[in-house]
ROLUMZA-425087 format. One line per 10 residues: number of its first residue (from 0); for each residue x, y, z of C-alpha. Coordinates in nm, 2 decimals, padded with zeros to 4 digits. Example, Ala and Ser with C-alpha at 12.3 -4.5 7.8 and 13.67 -1.06 7.14 Angstrom:
2
0) 01.23/-00.45/00.78  01.37/-00.11/00.71
% end
This chain:
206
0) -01.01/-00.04/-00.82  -01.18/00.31/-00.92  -01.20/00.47/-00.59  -01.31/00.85/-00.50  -01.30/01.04/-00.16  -01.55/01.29/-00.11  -01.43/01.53/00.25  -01.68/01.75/00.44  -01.54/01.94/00.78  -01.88/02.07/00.99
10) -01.95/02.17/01.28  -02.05/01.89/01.54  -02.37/02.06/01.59  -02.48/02.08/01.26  -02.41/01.72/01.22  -02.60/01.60/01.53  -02.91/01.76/01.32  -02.87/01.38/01.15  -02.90/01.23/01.50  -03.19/01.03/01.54
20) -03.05/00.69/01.72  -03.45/00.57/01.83  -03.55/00.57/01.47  -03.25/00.44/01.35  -03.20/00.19/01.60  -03.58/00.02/01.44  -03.36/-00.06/01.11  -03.08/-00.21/01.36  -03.30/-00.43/01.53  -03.40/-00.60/01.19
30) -03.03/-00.71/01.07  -02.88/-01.00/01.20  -02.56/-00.82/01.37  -02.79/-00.64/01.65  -02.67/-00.73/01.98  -02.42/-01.01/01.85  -02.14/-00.72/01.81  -01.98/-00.48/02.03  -01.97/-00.21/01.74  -02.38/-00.28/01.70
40) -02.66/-00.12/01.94  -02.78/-00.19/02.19  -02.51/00.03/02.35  -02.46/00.03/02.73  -02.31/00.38/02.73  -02.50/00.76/02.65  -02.48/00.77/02.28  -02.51/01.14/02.29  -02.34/01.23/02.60  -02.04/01.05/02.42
50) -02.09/01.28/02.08  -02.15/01.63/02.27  -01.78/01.63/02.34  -01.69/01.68/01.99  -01.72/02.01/01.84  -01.60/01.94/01.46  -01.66/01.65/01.25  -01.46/01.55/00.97  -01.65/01.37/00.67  -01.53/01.07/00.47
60) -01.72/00.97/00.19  -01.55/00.65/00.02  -01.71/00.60/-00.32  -01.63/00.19/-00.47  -01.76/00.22/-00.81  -01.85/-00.14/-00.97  -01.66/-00.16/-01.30  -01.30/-00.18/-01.23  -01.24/-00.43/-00.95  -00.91/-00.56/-00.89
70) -00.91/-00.99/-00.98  -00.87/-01.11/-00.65  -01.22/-00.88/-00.56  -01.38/-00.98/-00.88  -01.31/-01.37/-00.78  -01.48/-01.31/-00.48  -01.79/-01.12/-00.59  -01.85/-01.37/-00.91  -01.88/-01.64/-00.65  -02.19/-01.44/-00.58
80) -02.38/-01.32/-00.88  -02.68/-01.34/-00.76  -02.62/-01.24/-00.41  -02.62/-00.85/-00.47  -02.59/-00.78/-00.06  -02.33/-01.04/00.01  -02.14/-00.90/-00.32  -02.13/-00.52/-00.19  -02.01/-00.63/00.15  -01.73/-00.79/-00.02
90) -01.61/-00.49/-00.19  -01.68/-00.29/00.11  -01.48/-00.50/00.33  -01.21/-00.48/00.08  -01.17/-00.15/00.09  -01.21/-00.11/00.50  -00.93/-00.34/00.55  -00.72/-00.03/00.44  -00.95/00.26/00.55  -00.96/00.22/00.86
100) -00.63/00.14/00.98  -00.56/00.47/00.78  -00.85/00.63/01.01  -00.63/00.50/01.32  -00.35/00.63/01.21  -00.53/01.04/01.19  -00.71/01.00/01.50  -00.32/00.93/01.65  -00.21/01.27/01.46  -00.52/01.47/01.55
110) -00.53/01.53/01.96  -00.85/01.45/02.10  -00.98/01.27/01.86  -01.22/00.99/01.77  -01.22/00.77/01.47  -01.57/00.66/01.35  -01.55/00.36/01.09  -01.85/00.26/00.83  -02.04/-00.04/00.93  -01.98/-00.32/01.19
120) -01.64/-00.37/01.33  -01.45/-00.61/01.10  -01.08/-00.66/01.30  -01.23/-01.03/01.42  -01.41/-01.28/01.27  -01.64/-01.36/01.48  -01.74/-01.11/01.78  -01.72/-01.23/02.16  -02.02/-01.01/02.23  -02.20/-01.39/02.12
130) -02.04/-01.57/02.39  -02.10/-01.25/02.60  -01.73/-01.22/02.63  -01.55/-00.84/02.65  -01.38/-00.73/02.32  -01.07/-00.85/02.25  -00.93/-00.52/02.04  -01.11/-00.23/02.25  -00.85/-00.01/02.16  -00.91/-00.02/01.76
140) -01.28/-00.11/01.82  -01.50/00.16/01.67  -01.86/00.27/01.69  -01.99/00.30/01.33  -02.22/00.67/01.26  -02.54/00.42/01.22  -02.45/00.26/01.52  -02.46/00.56/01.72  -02.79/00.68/01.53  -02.70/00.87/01.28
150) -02.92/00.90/00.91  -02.65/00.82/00.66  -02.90/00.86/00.37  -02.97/01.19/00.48  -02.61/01.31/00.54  -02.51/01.14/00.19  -02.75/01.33/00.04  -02.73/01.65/00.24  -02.38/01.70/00.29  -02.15/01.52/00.09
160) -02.41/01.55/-00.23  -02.43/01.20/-00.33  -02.70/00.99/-00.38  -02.69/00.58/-00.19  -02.73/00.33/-00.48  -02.93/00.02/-00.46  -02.90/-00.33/-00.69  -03.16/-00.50/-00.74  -03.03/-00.77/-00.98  -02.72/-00.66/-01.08
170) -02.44/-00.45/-00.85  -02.47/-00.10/-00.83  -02.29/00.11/-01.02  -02.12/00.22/-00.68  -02.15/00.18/-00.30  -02.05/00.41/-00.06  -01.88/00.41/00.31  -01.92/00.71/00.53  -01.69/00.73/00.79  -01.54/01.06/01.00
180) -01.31/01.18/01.23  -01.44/01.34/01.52  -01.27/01.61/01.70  -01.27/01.81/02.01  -01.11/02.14/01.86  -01.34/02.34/01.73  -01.06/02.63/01.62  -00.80/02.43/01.45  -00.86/02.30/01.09  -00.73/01.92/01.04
190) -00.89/01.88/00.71  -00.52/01.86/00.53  -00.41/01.56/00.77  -00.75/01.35/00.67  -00.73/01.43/00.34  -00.35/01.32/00.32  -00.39/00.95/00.49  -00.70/00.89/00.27  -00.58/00.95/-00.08  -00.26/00.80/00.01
200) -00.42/00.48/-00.01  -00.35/00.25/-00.29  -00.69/00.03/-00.29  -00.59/-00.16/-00.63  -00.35/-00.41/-00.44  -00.43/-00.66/-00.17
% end
């Protein structure tokens, strides 16, 4: 599987400048995950009481480009050929199943720090939040950066410099997951310790 890591370190508040949960929380309301999963708004806690802790935010940018997919992936997403969304989600889960354990594993280097996965929480199979039922993994469970209200267009775009692809009939020719470590130090520079986890990753076996 062609993979490619894109890393940005900022400042936390130069990325809360992408903060804009009421707006973003309109596109939430419209998917079928909103309020069925404990990773998906509505939130019971201060979304951005919560961030303000942090002071530096490391970027992940996880590039899955469409042409070389391993078989077992390529089984899976020729089941849906004409189901563009349901085929990106299958390579996206794909490559979460490794991403973010490896996340789990920096946020236990870094002190005081936070792991922030890309999209809903995928350790279960089906969420208890339906059954109105506390999580049964709260300590791997993770808020993803639309979930809390951030505009991942915009920090595509404007700070890891890449553009998100859309398919209309056919997959894109990539899809991308943002995900980032946020930290509480604002002096010491962990970049090298996210950077090693995530391109130690070998994405092209199960």
């Amino acid at each position: 599987m062609l993979v490619e890591n894109l890393f940005k370190r900022v400042d936390m508040s130069y990325l809360m400048e992408y903060f804009n949960n009421q707006y973003i929380e309109m596109f939430c309301k419209e998917c079928p995950n909103y309020g069925k999963v404990w990773t998906c708004p509505p939130h019971s806690f201060d979304l951005e009481k919560t961030l303000r802790k942090y002071k530096t935010a490391y970027l992940v940018g996880t590039l899955i480009y469409s042409e070389e997919l391993p078989e077992h992936i390529q089984k899976l997403v020729n089941k849906n050929p004409y189901d563009i969304e349901k085929a990106t989600e299958i390579m996206m889960a794909e490559v979460r199943k490794k991403l973010d354990r490896e996340l789990l594993k920096v946020e236990g280097e870094i002190p005081k720090s936070r792991a922030v996965f890309s999209g809903k929480c995928l350790f279960c199979p089906k969420c208890t939040r339906e059954e109105n039922k506390e999580c049964k993994n709260p300590s791997i469970m993770r808020v993803s950066l639309e979930s809390f209200g951030f505009d991942i267009c915009r920090i595509c775009n404007e700070i890891l410099g890449v553009e998100i692809v859309w398919g209309l009939y056919d997959l894109p020719t990539y899809v991308i997951l943002v995900s980032v470590i946020l930290s509480e130090d604002e002096d010491k520079d962990y970049s090298d310790i996210v950077e090693k986890h995530v391109n130690a990753i070998d994405f092209s076996s199960r």
